[in-house]
C-alpha positions in Angstrom: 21.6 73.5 -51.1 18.0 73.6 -52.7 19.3 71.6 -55.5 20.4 68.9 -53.1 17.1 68.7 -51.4 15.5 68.4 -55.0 17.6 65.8 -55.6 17.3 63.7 -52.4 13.7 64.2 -52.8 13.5 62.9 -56.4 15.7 60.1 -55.5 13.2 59.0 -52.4 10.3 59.2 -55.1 12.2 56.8 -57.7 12.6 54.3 -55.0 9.1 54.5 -53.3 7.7 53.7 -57.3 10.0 51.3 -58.1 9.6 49.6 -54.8 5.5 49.4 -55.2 5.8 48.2 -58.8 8.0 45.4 -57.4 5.6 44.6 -54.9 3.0 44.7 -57.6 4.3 42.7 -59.9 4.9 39.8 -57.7 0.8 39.6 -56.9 0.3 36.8 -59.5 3.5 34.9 -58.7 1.9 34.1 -55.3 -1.7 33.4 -56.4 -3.4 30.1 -55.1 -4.4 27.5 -57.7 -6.0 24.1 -57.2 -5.9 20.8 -59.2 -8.0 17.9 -58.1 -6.7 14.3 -58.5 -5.8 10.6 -56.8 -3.0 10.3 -54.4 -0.3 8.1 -55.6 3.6 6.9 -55.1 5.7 6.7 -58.3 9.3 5.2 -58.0 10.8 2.4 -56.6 12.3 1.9 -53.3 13.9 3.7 -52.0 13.3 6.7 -54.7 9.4 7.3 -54.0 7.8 10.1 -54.7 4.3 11.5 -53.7 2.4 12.4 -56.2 -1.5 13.1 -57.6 -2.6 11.6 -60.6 -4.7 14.1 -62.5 -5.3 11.6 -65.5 -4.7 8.8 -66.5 -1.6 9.9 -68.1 -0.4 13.1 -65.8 1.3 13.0 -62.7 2.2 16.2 -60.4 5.1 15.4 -57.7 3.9 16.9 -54.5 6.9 18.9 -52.7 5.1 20.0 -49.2 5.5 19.4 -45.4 6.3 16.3 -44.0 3.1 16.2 -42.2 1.1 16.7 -45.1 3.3 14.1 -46.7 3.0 11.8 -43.9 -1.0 12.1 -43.8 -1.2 12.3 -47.7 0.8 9.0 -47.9 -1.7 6.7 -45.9 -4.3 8.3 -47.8 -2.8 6.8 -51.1 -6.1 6.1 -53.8 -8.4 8.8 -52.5 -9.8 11.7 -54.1 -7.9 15.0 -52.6 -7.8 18.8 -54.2 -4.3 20.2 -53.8 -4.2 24.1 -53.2 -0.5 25.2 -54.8 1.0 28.4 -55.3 3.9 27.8 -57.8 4.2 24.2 -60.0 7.7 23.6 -61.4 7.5 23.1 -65.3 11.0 22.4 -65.6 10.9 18.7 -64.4 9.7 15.7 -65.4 7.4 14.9 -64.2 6.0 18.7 -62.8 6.1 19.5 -59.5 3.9 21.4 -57.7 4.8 23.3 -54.0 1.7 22.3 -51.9 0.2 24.9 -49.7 -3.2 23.2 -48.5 -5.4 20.3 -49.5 -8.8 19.3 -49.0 -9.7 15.4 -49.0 -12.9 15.0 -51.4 -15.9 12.8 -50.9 -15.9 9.7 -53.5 -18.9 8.2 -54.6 -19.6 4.8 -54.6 
């Protein structure tokens, strides 16, 4: 009987630790970056994409709401700083899951 409570009791400590290592782990996964650029379409009809133009010669897709799409497409040109939380490598060109943005003031 005590060696059975041992037990059950060693077991619930494995799986509290291995539960907040998982959670711990994941904390950079979700961290918030930011990359400033120019909204732009790339494609042709009807394969468009939204994207930002960082440089000349780097483009990000945007992958985010349809109302941020929506509002981010009649702002095509401008000056906007994309918050993300996880940018796809793995495509060409990257894509980046939009979280937030912020429209930036261009001088002129």
């Amino acid at each position: 009987m005590i060696i059975a409570n041992k037990q059950i009791i060693l077991m619930l400590v494995l799986v509290m630790v291995l539960f907040v290592s998982g959670c711990a782990g994941s904390k950079n996964i979700l961290q918030v970056k930011s990359v400033v650029g120019k909204i732009v379409v790339v494609g042709n009809e009807p394969f468009t994409n939204l994207a930002l133009q960082t440089s000349p010669s780097s483009i990000l897709i945007l992958d985010c709401s349809k109302e941020t799409k929506d509002f981010l497409f009649n702002n095509q040109g401008k000056a906007v700083k994309i918050f993300y939380e996880m940018r796809d490598d793995t495509k060409t060109p990257n894509v980046i899951y939009v979280k937030n943005y912020e429209m930036l003031i261009q001088e002129t």
